[in-house]
C-alpha positions as CSV (number, residue, x, y, z in Angstrom):
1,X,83.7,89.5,128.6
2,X,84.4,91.5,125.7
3,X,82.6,91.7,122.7
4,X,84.6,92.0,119.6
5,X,82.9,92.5,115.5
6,X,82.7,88.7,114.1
7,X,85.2,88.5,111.3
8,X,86.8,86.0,109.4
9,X,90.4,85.0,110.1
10,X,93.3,85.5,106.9
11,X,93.0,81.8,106.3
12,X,89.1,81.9,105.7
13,X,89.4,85.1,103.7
14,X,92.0,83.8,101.3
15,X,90.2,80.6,101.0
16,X,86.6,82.7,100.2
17,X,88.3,84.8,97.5
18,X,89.9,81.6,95.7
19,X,86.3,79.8,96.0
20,X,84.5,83.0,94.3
21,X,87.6,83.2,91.7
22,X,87.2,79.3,91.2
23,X,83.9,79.3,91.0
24,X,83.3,81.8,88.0
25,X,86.0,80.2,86.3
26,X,84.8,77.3,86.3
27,X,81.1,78.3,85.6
28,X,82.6,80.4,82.7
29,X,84.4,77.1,81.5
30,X,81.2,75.2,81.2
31,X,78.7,77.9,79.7
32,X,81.1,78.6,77.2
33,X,83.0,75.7,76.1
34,X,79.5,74.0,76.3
35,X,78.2,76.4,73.3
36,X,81.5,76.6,71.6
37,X,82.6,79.7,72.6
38,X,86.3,79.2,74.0
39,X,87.2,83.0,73.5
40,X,84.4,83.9,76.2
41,X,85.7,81.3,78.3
42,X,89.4,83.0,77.8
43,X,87.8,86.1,78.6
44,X,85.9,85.2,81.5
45,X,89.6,83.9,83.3
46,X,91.1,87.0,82.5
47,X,88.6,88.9,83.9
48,X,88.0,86.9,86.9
49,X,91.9,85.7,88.3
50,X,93.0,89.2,89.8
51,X,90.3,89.2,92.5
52,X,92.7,86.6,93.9
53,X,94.6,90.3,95.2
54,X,91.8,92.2,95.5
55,X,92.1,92.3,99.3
56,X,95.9,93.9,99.1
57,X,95.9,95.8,95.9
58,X,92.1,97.0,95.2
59,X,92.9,99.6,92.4
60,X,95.6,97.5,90.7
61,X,93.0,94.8,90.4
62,X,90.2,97.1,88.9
63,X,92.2,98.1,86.7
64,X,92.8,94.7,85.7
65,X,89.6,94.2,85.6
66,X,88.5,97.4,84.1
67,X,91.3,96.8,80.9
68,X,90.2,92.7,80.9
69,X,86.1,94.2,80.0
70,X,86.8,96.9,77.7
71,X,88.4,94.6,75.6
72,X,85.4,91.9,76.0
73,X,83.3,94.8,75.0
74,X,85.3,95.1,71.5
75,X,85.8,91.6,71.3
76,X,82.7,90.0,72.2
77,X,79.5,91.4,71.6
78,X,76.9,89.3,74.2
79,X,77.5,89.2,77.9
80,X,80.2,86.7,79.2
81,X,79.9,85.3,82.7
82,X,84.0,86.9,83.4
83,X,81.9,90.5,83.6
84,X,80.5,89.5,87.3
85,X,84.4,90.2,88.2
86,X,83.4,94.0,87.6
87,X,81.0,94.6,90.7
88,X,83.1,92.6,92.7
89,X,86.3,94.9,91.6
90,X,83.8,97.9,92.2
91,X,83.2,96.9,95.9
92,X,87.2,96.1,96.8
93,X,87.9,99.6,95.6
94,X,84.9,101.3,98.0
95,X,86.1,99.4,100.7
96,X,90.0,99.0,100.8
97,X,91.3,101.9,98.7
98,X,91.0,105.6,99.0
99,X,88.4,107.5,98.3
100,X,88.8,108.6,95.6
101,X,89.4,106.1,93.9
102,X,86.4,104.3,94.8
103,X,84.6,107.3,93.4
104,X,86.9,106.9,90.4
105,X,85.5,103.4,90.6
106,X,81.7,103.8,90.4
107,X,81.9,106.9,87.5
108,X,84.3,104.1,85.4
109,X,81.0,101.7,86.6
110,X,78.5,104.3,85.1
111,X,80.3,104.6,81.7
112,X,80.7,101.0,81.2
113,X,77.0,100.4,81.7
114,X,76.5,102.3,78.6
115,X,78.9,100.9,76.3
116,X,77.9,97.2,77.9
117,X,74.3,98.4,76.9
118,X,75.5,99.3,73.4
119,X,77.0,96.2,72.7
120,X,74.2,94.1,74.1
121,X,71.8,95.4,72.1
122,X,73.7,95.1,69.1
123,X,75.0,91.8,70.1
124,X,71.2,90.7,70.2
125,X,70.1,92.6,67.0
126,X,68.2,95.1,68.5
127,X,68.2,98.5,67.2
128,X,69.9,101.7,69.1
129,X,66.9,103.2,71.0
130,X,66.5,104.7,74.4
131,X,63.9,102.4,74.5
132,X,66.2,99.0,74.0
133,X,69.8,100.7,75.7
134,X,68.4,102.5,79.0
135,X,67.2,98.5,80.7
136,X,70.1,97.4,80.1
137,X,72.2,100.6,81.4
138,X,70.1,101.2,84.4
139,X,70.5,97.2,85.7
140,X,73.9,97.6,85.2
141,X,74.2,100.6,86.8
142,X,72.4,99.7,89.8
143,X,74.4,96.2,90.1
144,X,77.6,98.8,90.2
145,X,76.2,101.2,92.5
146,X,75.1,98.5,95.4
147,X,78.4,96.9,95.1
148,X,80.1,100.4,95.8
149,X,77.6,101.1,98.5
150,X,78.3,97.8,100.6
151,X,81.7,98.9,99.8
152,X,81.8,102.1,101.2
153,X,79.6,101.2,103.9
154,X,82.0,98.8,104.9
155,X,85.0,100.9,105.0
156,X,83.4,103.5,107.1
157,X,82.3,100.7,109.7
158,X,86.1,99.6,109.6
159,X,87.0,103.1,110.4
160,X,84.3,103.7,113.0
161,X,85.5,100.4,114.8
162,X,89.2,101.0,114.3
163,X,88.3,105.0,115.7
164,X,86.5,103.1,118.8
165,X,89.5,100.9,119.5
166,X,92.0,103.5,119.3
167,X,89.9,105.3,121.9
168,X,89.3,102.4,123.9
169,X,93.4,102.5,123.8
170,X,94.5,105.6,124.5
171,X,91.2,105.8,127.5
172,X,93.2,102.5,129.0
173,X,96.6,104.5,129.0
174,X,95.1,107.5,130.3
175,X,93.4,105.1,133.3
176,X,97.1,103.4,133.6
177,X,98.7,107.0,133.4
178,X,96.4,107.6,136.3
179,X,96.9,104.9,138.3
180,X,100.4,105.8,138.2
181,X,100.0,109.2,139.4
182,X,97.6,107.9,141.9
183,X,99.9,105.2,143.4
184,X,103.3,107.8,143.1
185,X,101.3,110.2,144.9
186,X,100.2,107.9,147.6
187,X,103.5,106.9,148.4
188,X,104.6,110.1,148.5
189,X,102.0,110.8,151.3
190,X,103.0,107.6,153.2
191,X,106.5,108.7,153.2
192,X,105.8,112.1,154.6
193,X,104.0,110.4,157.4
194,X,106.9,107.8,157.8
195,X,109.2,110.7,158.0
196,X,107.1,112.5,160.3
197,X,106.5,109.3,162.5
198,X,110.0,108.0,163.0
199,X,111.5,111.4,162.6
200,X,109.8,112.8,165.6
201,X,109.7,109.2,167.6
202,X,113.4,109.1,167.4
203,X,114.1,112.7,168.2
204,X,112.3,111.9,171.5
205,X,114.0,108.8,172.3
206,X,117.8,110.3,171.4
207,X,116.9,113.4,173.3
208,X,116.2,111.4,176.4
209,X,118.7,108.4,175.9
210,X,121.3,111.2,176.0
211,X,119.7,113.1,179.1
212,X,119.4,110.2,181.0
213,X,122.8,109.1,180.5
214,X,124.6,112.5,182.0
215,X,121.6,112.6,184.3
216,X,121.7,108.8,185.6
217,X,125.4,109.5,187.2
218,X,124.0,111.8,189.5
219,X,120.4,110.9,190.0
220,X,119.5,107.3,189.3
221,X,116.3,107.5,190.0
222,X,115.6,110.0,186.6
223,X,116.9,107.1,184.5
224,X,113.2,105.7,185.5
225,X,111.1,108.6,184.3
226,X,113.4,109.2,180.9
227,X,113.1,105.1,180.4
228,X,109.5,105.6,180.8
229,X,109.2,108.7,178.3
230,X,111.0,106.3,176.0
231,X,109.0,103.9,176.2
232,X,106.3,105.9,176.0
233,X,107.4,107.2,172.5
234,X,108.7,103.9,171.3
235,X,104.9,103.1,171.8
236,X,103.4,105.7,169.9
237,X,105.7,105.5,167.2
238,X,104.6,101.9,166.9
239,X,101.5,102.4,167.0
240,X,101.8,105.8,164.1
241,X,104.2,102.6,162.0
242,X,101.3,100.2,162.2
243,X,98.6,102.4,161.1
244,X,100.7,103.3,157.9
245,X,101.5,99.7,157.4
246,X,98.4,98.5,157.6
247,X,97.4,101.2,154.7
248,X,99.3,99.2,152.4
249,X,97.1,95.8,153.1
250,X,94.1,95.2,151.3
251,X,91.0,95.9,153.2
252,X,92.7,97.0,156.3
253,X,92.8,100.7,157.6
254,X,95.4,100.6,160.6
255,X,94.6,100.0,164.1
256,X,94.9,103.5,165.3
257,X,92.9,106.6,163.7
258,X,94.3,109.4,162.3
259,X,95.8,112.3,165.0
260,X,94.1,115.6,164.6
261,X,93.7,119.3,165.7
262,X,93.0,118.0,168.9
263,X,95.7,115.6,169.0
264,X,98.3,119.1,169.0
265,X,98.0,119.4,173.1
266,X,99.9,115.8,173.5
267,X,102.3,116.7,171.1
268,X,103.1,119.6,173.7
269,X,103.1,117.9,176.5
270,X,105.2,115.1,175.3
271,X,107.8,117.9,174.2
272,X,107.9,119.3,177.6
273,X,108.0,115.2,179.1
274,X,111.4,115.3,177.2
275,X,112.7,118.7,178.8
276,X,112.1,121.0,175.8
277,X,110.7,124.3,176.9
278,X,107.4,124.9,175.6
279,X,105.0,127.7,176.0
280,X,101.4,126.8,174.2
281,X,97.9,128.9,173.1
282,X,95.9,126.1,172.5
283,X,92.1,125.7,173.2
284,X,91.5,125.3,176.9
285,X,89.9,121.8,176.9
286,X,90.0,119.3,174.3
287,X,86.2,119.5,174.1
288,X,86.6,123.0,172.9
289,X,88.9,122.1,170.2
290,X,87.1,123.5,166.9
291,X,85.8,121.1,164.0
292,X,87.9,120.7,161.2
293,X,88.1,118.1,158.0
294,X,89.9,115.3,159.2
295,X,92.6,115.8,156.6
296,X,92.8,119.3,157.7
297,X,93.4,118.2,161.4
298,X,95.7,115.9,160.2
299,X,97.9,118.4,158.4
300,X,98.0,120.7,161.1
301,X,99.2,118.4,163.5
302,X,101.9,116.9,161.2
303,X,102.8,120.4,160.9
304,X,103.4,121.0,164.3
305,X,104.7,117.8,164.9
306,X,107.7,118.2,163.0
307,X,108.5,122.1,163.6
308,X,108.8,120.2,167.0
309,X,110.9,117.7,165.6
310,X,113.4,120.2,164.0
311,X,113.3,122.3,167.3
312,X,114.7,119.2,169.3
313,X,117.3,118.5,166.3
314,X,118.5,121.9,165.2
315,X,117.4,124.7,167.8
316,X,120.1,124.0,170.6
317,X,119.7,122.7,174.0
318,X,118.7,125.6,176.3
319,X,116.1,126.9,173.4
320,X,112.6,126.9,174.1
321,X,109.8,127.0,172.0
322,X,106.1,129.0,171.5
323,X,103.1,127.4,169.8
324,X,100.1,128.7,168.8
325,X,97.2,126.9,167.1
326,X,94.0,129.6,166.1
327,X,90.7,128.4,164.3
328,X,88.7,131.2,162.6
329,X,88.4,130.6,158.7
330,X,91.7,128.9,158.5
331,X,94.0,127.1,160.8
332,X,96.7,129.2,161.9
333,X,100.0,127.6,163.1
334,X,102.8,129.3,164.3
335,X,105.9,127.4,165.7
336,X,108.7,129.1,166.8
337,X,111.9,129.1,168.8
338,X,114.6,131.2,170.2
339,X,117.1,128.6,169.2
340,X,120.2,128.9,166.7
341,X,118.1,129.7,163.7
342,X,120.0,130.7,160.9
343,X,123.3,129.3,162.1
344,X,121.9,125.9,162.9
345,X,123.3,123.5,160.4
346,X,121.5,120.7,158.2
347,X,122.7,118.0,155.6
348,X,120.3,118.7,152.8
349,X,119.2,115.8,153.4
350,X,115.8,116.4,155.2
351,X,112.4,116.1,154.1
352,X,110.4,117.8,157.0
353,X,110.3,121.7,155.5
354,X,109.5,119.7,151.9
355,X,106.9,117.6,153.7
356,X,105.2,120.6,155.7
357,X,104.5,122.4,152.7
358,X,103.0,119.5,150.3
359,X,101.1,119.1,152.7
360,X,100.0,122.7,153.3
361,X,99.8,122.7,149.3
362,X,97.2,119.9,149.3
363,X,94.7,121.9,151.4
364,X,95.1,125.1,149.3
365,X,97.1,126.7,152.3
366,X,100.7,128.4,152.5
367,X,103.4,127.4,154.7
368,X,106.8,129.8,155.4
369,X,109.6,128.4,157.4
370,X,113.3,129.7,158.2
371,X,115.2,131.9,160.7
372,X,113.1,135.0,162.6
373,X,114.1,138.0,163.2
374,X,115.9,138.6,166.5
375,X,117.2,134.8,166.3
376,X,115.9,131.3,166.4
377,X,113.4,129.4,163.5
378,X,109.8,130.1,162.7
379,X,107.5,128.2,161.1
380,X,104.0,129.9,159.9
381,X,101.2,127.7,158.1
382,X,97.8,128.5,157.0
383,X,95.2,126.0,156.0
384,X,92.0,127.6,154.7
385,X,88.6,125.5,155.7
């Protein structure tokens, strides 16, 4: 729930300054007109009628105010209800005008404290001593400087509050901004392991859909094996799809974990399932297969995953590929064929090389792909633990 300063609404304000301004005139009306005295009474409404603006022009209306008392103070020697307007002037310049001019404000305060002094004592017959004028100056005084206090006071609390809700603001569009960056960067991840999924799943099932088809004229009984490869990599892929789906539910993780480092050795062997020649150095049992963070594990088979990929795709039909997967203080991958290499052609198009090395770049590691020396493709990764 949130907690905001109570404060009254432009309809309650408006109606609080015309009660204050309606109020003094009125009192003016009576105390004055009661004794005889209509020019006090004139006075008092000049003096009192601008704080009907004192919300929207401050200064203006203490000046107003300011010019209305001087000349009570010539005109009219004993105090006149209309002066009240003064502190009340004093207090809209602290708290809605600059500030200087609310300092302007209190020094005009100071020095009409001592003429309104003068005149009072005269006004009463009371001779010019310190002993008669300071009373007088020094309530006055004090009346002006509390109204400028709660002024100013007031003022810097509007400017603390309006400092805290700018904050508040520019904190919530830094949160958004975040939540933006968060949610582009996540679907940039599950598109890399869409790519990587389908990509590779699909490679496997053209490769063999085509084999089998030249191969099935001859030998009808390989159509079995290839169908069952398929199948096998229609399943997977399903499986890869579902996971990555079911990231994008609330509150549901996949049914399949993550593949890892050890994960590599059945990319291998489904490589050479589909005819590809592969030579491997990989650990010799998956139990030996060296700890690694998960998302480390993860990147390094994604890696390898689609240097396979583009192998199947680009390298050629006779080519055959080496892998080699090392664990010491990084994971080092090396992928590479003695396929077409540099002449092998592409569409612009892909996003394996782009994927392989944001995702090398996430781990702090370094990924260099393109055509080896000698002939065919290489692709070297290193992901630091």
């Amino acid at each position: 729930m949130d907690q905001h300063p109570w404060r009254l609404g432009p309809r309650a304000r408006r109606w609080l300054d015309v009660s204050i301004v309606g109020g003094l005139v009125v009192l003016g009306m009576v105390a004055h007109l009661a004794v005889g005295e209509p020019v006090a009474a004139l006075l008092t409404t000049a003096e009192v009628v601008p704080l009907l603006w004192r919300r929207t022009r401050a200064w203006g209306v203490f000046l107003a105010v300011a010019t209305a008392s001087a000349v009570q103070a010539v005109a009219y020697h004993e105090p006149v209800v209309g002066q009240l307007a003064f502190p009340i002037a004093v207090y809209a310049v602290a708290r809605w005008s600059p500030r200087w001019q609310g300092v302007t404000a209190l020094l005009v305060g100071y020095a009409a404290s001592l003429v309104a002094a003068v005149r009072w004592t005269l006004g009463f017959g009371g001779e010019l001593t310190a002993g008669n004028i300071v009373p007088y100056a020094v309530t006055i005084g004090a009346l002006v400087t509390t109204a400028w206090a709660l002024g100013f006071a007031a003022q810097e609390r509007e400017r603390y509050v309006a400092s805290l809700v700018a904050r508040a603001e520019q904190a919530e569009r830094m949160a958004e901004r975040e939540v933006e960056l968060a949610a582009r960067d996540e679907r940039s991840r599950i598109a890399r392991e869409m790519h990587d999924v389908v990509a590779h799943g699909l490679s496997v099932i053209v490769v063999q859909a085509d084999g089998a088809r030249y191969a099935a004229a001859k030998d009808p009984g390989v159509a079995v094996a290839t169908l069952e490869t398929i199948a096998a990599a229609g399943r997977e892929a399903l499986t890869e799809m579902r996971r990555l789906l079911g990231l994008l539910r609330e509150g549901d993780t996949g049914v399949a974990p993550q593949p890892g480092l050890g994960d590599v050795r059945h990319l291998v062997e489904e490589a050479r399932t589909a005819g590809m020649r592969v030579t491997a150095d990989l650990p010799d049992r998956v139990a030996e297969v060296p700890e690694v963070p998960d998302g480390v594990g993860l990147a390094a088979y994604r890696i390898v995953q689609e240097a396979l990929t583009n192998v199947r795709k680009h390298a050629g039909p006779n080519a055959s590929v080496d892998v080699r997967v090392t664990v010491d203080r990084e994971v080092a991958i090396d992928v590479r064929d003695d396929g077409r290499g540099a002449a092998a052609g592409a569409d612009g198009r892909g996003l394996g090389l782009v994927g392989m090395r944001e995702r090398a770049a996430v781990h702090g590691g370094t990924l260099e792909a393109g055509p080896a020396p000698g002939g065919g493709f290489a692709v070297s990764a290193r992901l630091p633990l």
